[in-house]
C-alpha positions as CSV (number, residue, x, y, z in Angstrom):
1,X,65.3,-43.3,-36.9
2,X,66.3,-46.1,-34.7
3,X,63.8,-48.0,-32.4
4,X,65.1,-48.3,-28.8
5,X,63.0,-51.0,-27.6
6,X,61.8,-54.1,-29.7
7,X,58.0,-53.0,-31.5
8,X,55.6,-55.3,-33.4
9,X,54.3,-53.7,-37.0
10,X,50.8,-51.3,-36.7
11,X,48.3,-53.9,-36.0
12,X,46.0,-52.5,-33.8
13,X,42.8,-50.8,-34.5
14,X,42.4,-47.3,-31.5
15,X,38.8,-46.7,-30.0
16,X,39.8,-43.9,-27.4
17,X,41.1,-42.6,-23.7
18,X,39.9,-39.2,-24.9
19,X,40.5,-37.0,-21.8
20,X,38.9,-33.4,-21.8
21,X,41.6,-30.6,-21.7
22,X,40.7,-30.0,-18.3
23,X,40.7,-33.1,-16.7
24,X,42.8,-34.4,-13.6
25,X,45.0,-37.0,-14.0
26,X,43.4,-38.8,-11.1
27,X,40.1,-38.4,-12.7
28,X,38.5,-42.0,-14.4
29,X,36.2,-40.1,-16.6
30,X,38.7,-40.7,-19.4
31,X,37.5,-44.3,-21.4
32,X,40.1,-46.9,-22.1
33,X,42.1,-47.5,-25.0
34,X,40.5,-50.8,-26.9
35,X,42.3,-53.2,-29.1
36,X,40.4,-55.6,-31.7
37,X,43.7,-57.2,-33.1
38,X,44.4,-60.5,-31.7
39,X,48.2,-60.5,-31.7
40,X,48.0,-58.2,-29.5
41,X,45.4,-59.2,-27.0
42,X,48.3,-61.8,-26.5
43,X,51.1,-59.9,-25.7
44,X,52.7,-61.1,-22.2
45,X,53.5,-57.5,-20.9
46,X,50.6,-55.5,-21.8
47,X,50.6,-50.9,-21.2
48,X,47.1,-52.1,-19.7
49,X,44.8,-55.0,-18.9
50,X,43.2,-53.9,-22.4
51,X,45.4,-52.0,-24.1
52,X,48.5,-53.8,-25.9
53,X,50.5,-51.1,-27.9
54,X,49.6,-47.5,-29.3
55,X,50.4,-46.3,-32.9
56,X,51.9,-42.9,-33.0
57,X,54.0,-40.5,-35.5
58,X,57.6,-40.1,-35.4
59,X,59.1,-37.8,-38.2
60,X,56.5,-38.9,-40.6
61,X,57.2,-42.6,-39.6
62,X,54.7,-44.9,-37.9
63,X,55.9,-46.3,-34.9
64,X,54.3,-48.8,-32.0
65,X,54.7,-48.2,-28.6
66,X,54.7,-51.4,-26.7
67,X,56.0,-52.7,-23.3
68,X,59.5,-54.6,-23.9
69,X,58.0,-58.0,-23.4
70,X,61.4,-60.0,-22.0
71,X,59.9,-60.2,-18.5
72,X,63.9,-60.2,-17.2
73,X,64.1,-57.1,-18.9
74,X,65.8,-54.3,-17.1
75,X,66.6,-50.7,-17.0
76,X,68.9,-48.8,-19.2
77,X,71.8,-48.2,-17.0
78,X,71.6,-44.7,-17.6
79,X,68.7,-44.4,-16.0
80,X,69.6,-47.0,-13.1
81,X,71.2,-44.4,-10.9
82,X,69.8,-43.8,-7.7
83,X,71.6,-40.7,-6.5
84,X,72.7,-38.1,-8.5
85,X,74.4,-34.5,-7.5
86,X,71.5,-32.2,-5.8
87,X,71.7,-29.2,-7.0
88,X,71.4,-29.6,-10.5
89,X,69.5,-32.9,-10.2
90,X,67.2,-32.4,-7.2
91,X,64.1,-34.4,-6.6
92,X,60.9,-32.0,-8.6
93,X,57.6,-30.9,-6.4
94,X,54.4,-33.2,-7.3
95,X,53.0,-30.1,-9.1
96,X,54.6,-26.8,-10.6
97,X,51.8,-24.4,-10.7
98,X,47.9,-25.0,-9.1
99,X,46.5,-25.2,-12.8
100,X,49.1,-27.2,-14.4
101,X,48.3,-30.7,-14.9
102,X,50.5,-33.3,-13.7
103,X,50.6,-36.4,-15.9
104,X,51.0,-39.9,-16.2
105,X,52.3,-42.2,-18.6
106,X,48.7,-43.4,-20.4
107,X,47.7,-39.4,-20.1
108,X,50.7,-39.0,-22.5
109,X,50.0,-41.8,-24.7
110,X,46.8,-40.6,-25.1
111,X,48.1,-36.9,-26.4
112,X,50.8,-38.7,-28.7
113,X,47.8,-40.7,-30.4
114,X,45.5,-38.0,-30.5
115,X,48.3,-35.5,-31.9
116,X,49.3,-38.3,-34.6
117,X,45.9,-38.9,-35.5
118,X,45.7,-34.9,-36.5
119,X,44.9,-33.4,-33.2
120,X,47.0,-29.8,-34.4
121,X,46.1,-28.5,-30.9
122,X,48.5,-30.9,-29.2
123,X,52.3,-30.8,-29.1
124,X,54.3,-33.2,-27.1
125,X,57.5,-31.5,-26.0
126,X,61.1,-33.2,-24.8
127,X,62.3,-30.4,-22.7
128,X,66.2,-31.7,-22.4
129,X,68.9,-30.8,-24.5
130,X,70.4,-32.4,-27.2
131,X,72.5,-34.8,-25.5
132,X,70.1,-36.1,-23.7
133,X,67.5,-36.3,-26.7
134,X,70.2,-38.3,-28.4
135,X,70.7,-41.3,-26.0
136,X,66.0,-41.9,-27.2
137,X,63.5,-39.9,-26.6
138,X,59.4,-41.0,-26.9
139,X,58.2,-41.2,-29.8
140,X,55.7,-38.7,-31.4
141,X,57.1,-36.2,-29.2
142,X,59.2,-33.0,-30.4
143,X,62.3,-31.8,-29.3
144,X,62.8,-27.9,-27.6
145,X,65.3,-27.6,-25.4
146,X,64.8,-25.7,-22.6
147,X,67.6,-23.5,-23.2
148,X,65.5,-22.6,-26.4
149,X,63.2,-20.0,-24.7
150,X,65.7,-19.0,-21.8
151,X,67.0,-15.6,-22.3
152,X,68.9,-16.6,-19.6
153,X,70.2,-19.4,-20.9
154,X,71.2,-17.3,-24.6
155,X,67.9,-18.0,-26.4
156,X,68.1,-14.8,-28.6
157,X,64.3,-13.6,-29.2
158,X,63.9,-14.5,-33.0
159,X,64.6,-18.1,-31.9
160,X,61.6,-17.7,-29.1
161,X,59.4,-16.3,-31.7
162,X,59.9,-18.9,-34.3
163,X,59.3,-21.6,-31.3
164,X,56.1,-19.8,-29.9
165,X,54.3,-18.8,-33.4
166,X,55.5,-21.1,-35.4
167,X,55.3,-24.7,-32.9
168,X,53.1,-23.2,-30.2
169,X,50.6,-21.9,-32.0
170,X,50.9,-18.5,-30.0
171,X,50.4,-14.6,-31.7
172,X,52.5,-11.8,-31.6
173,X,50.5,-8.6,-31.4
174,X,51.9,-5.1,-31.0
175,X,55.0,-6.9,-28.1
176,X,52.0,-9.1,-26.2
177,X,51.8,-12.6,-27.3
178,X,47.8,-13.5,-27.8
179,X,47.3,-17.4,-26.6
180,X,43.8,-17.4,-28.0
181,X,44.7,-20.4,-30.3
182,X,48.1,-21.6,-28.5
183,X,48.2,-25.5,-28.2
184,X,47.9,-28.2,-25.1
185,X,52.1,-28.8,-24.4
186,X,52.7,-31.5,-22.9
187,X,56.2,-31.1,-21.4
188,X,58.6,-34.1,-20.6
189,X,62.5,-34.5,-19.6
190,X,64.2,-37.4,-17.3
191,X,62.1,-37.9,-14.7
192,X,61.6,-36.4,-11.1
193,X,65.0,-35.5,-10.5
194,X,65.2,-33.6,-13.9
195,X,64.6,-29.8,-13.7
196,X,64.7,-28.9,-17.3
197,X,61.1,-29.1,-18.5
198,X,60.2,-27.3,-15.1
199,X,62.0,-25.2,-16.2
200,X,60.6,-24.6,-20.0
201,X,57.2,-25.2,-18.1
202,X,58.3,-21.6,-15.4
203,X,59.7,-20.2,-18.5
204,X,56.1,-19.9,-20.2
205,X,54.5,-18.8,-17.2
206,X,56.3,-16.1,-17.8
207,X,54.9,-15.4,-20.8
208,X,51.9,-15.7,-19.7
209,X,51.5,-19.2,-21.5
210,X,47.8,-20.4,-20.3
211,X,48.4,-22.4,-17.3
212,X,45.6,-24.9,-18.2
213,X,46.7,-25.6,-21.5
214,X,50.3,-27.2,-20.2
215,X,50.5,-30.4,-19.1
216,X,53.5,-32.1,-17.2
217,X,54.6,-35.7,-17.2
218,X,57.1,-35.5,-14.1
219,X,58.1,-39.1,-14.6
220,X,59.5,-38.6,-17.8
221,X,62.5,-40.5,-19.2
222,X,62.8,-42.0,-15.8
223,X,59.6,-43.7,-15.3
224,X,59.3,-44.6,-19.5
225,X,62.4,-46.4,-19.4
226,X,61.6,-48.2,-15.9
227,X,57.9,-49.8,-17.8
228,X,59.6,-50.8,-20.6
229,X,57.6,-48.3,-23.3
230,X,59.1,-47.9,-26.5
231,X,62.0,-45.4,-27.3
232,X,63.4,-43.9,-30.3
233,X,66.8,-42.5,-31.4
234,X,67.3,-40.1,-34.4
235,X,69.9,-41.0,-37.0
C-alpha cells in the first residue's frame, strides 16, 4: 500500500463527531473531532479549526488522514479537468432519493473512524471500477464496483449474493433479501460528475436496500483530492 499524499505517524488521541444514523448533514448536533497531541495542534493546514488528522484502517494497516500541508499544493491533474463528455460524465442531482443522505467530507471521516475503531455496522464503499480505484482511493474505504451488483452490467447473481451477505450484512430468505441487520454504506466515486456510485446507490434501491441506512458523499474523489486529504494506492 502506497500513501498518495504525505501523512505524519498515529499521534493523535480521537474524542468524537458521532453523528446519529439519521442525522442530516446540515445538522450541528454532531460534536467535533478533538485532538490532545501537540504536533498536531501545529499543523499549518488543519481538516478543521480543531481537528488535525484522523487515524483510520487500510487493509489491516493504520494510516493518517491529514491535509497535504505545502500550501502551494495543487490538484492531481487528473482531477483538474473542468469539462468532461456529458453523457457518461454528467453533472449528479444534490440528492438521489428523499431518504438518502447526502454527505460531506468530515461525515465520511467520521464513518471511516468509527468503522476502524470496530463499528461492524458501517462500510465505506468506492463505487468506481478498478481503474479508477487504482490511480488512490480513501483510505479505510472498500472497493465494489458498481458493475458488481448490475445485472445489467454482467454481475452474475452468486457474485451479488456474496457482496450483499457476505459485505452488506444483508439475508437471503426464501428469494427476499431480509435488511434487518444490513449496514450504514456509505457510497463514494469521483465526484459530482461521476455516475457510478449513483448508480450502485439506484442499484440497491432496487433491492429494496433501506434508504436510510445509505449514505452518499457526492463529492467524492473530486472534492478529496481538491482539500488535499490523504489518498492511498494498493500495490
Amino acid at each position: 500500500m502506497r500513501i498518495g499524499k504525505r501523512t505524519a505517524p498515529a499521534l493523535t488521541l480521537l474524542a468524537g463527531l458521532l453523528l446519529s444514523g439519521g442525522t442530516q448533514a446540515h445538522d450541528n448536533s454532531a460534536r467535533a473531532i478533538e485532538t490532545e497531541d501537540e504536533e498536531s495542534s501545529e499543523l499549518e493546514v488543519g481538516i478543521t479549526d480543531s481537528v488535525g488528522e484522523v487515524e483510520v484502517t487500510h487493509d489491516d494497516e493504520k494510516v493518517t488522514i491529514r491535509r497535504e500541508q505545502d500550501t502551494e499544493n495543487t490538484v492531481d491533474d487528473r482531477y483538474a479537468l473542468t469539462s468532461r463528455e456529458c453523457p457518461p460524465f454528467c453533472i449528479q442531482p444534490a440528492s438521489l432519493h428523499p431518504d438518502v443522505e447526502t454527505i460531506g467530507e468530515l461525515e465520511v471521516l467520521d464513518y471511516l473512524r468509527r468503522r476502524s475503531e470496530g463499528d461492524d455496522s458501517i462500510l465505506v464503499v468506492d463505487s468506481r471500477t478498478q481503474d479508477w480505484v487504482e490511480r488512490g482511493t480513501i483510505p479505510g474505504s472498500e472497493n465494489i464496483p458498481w458493475t458488481d451488483l448490475s445485472q445489467s452490467q454482467g454481475a452474475d447473481p452468486f457474485t451479488i449474493h456474496d457482496i450483499m451477505t457476505g459485505q452488506f450484512g444483508a439475508e437471503e430468505q426464501e428469494g427476499l433479501w431480509d435488511f434487518s441487520d444490513a449496514k450504514t454504506l456509505v457510497l463514494f466515486c469521483n465526484g459530482p460528475w461521476c455516475g457510478q456510485s449513483p448508480a450502485n446507490i439506484r442499484t440497491l434501491l432496487r433491492y429494496g436496500y433501506p434508504a436510510d441506512r445509505i449514505k452518499w458523499y457526492r463529492g467524492g474523489m473530486q472534492n478529496w483530492e481538491n482539500l488535499g486529504l490523504t489518498t492511498v494506492q494498493d500495490d
